[in-house]
C-alpha positions as a Markdown table, in Angstrom:
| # | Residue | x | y | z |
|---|---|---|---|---|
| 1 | Unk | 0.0 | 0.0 | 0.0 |
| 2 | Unk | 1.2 | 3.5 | -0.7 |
| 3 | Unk | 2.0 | 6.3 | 1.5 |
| 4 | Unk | 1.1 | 9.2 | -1.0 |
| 5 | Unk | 2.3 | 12.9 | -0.4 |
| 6 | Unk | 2.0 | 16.2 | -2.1 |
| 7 | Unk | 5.0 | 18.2 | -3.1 |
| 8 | Unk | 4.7 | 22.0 | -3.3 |
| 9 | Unk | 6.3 | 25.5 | -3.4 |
| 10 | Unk | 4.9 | 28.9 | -3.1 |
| 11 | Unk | 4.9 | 31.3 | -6.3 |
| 12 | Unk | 6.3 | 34.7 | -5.7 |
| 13 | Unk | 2.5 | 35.9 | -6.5 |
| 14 | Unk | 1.7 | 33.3 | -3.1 |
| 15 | Unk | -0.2 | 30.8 | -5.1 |
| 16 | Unk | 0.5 | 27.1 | -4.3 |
| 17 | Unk | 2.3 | 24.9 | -7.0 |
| 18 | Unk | 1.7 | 21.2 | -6.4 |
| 19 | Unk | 2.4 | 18.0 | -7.6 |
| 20 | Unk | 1.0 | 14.3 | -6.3 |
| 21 | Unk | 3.5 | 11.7 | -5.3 |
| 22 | Unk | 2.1 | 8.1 | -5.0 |
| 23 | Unk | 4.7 | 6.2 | -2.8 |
| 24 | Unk | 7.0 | 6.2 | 0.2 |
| 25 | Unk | 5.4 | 9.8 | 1.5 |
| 26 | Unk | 6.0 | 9.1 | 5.0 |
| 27 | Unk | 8.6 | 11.7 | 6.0 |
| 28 | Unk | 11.5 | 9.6 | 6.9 |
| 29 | Unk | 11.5 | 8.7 | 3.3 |
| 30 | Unk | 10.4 | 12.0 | 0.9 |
| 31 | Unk | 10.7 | 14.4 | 3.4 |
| 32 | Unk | 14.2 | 13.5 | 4.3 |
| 33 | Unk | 14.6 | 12.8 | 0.6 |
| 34 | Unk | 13.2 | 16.9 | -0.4 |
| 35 | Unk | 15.3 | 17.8 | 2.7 |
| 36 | Unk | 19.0 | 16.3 | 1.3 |
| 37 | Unk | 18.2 | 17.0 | -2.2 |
| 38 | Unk | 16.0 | 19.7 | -3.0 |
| 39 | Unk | 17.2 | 23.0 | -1.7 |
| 40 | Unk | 17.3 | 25.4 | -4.5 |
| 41 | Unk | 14.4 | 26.8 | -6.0 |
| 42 | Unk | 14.8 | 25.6 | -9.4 |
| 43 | Unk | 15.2 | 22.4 | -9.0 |
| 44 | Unk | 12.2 | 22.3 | -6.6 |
| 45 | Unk | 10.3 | 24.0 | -9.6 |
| 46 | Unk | 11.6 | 21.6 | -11.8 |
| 47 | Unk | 10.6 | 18.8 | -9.9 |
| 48 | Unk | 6.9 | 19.9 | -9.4 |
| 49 | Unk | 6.3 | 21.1 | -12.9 |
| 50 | Unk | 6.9 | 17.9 | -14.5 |
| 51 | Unk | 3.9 | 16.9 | -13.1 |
| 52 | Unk | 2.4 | 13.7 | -10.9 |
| 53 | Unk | 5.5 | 11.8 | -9.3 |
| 54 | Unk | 5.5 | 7.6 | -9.2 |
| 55 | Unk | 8.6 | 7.7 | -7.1 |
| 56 | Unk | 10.9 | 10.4 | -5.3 |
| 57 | Unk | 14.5 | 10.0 | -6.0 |
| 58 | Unk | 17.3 | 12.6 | -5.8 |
| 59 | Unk | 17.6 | 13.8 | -9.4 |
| 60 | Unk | 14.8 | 15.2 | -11.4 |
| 61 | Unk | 16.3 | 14.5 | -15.0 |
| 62 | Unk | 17.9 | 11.2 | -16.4 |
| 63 | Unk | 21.7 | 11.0 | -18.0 |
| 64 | Unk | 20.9 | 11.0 | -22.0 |
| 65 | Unk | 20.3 | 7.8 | -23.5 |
| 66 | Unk | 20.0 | 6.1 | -20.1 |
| 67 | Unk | 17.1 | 4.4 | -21.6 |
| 68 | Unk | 15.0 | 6.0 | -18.3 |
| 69 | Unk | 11.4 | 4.7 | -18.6 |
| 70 | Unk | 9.0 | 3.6 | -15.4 |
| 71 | Unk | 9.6 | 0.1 | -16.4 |
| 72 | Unk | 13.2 | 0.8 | -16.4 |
| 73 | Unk | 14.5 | 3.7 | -14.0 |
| 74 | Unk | 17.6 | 4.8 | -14.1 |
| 75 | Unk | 19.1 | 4.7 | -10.2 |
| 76 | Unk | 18.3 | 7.9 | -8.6 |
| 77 | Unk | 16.3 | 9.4 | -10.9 |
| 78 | Unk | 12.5 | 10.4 | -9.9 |
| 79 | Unk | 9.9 | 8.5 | -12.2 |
| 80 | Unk | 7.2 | 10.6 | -13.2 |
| 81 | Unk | 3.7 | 9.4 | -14.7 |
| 82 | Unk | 3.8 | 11.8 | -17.5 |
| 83 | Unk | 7.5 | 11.4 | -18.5 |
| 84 | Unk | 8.5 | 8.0 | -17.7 |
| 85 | Unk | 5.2 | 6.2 | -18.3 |
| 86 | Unk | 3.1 | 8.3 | -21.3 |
| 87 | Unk | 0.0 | 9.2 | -18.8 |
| 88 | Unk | -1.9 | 12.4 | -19.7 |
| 89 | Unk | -3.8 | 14.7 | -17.1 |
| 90 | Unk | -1.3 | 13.8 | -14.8 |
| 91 | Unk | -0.1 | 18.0 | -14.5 |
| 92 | Unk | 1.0 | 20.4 | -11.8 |
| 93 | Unk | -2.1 | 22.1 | -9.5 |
| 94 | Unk | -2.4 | 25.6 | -8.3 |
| 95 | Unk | -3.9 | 26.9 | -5.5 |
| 96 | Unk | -4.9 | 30.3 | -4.4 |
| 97 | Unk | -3.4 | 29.7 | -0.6 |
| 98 | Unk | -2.8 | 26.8 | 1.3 |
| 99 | Unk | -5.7 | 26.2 | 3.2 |
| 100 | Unk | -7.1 | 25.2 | -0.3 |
| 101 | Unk | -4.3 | 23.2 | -1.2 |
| 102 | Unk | -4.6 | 21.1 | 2.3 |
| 103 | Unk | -8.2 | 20.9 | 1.5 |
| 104 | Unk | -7.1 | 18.3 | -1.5 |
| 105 | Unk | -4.1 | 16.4 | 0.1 |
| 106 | Unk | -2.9 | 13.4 | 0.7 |
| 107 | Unk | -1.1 | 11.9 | 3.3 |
| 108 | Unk | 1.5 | 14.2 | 3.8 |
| 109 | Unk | 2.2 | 17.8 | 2.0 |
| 110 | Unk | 5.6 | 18.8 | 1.8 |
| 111 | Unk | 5.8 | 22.5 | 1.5 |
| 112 | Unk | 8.9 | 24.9 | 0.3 |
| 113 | Unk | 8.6 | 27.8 | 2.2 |
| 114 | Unk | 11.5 | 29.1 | 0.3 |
| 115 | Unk | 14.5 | 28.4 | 3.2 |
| 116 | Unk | 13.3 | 24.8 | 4.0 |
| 117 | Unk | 10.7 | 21.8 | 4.1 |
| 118 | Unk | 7.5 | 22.0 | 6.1 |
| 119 | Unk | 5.3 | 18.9 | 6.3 |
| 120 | Unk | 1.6 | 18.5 | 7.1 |
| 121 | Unk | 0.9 | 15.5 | 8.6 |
| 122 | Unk | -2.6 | 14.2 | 7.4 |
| 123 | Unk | -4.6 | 17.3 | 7.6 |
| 124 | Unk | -3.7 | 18.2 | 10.6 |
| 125 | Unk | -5.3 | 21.6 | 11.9 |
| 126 | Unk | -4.8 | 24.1 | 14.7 |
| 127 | Unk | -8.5 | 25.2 | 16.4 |
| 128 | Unk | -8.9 | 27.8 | 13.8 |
| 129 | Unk | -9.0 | 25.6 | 11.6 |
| 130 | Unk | -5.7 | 26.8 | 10.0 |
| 131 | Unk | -3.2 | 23.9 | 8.9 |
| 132 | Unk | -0.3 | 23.1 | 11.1 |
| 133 | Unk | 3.1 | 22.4 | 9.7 |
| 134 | Unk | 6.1 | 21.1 | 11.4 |
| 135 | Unk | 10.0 | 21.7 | 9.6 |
| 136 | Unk | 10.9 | 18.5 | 8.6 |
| 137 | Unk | 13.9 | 18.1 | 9.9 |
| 138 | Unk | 12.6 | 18.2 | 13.0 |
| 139 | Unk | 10.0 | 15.6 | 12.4 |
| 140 | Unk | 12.1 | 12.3 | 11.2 |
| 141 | Unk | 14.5 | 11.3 | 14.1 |
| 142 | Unk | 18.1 | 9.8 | 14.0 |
| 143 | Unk | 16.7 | 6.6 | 14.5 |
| 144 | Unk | 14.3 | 6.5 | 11.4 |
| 145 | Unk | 17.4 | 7.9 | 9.7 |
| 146 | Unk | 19.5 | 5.0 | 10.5 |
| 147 | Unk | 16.3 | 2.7 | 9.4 |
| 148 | Unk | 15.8 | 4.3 | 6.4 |
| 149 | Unk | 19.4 | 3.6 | 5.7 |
| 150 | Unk | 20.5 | 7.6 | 5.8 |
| 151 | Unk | 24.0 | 8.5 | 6.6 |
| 152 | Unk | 23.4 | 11.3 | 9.4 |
């Protein structure tokens, strides 16, 4: 069973970019993943605008001629739905603020706040109904690192 997550960044005009990823959400896995590899803006841009994500890896792009497909990834290369595997309607979502973007999330939503990765941990809200987010480095502990088979 997947753990599905939503990846997204804030435009400079404060809309919500976001993209759907289908496995391993949990944040010991894609948050720490966003966290070590996805710091600068464009390659966070990059990432979401290629649309819907299959599986989180470190690198956004395959080498040329790799042969990258979803039936054959190339090692540490994100597989996308789009891309990798020919599926249409499979784009990037905007949102006018996040409220509304929590409103259609999954699991987790993994947000660049432009210095570093918030996560929402199933809808979670405060009593105003406003949604709480926690950095994720502080969420995913030394021990799930060492599970997950991170260096620390």
């Amino acid at each position: 069973m997947a753990t599905r997550s939503n990846i997204a960044y804030k435009t400079p005009e404060g809309k919500i970019r976001s993209v759907y990823c289908h496995w391993d959400g949990y944040p010991a896995h894609n948050g720490e993943m966003l966290v070590r590899y996805y710091q600068q803006a464009r390659k966070i841009a990059q990432l979401v605008e290629m649309g819907q994500i299959s599986i989180l890896d470190e690198d956004v792009f395959p080498t040329p001629n790799s042969g990258h497909s979803f039936d054959s990834p190339e090692e540490g290369v994100t597989v996308f739905y789009g891309r990798d595997r020919g599926e249409t309607l499979v784009g990037t979502k905007e949102f006018d603020d996040i409220p509304s973007w929590i409103d259609d999330m999954e699991e987790y939503a993994y947000l660049w706040n432009g210095q570093e990765w918030l996560v929402n941990d199933h809808g979670e809200r405060d009593a105003n109904g406003f949604p709480i987010f926690n950095r994720v480095e502080d969420v995913v502990t030394d021990a799930q690192r060492e599970m997950m088979g991170w260096d620390k």
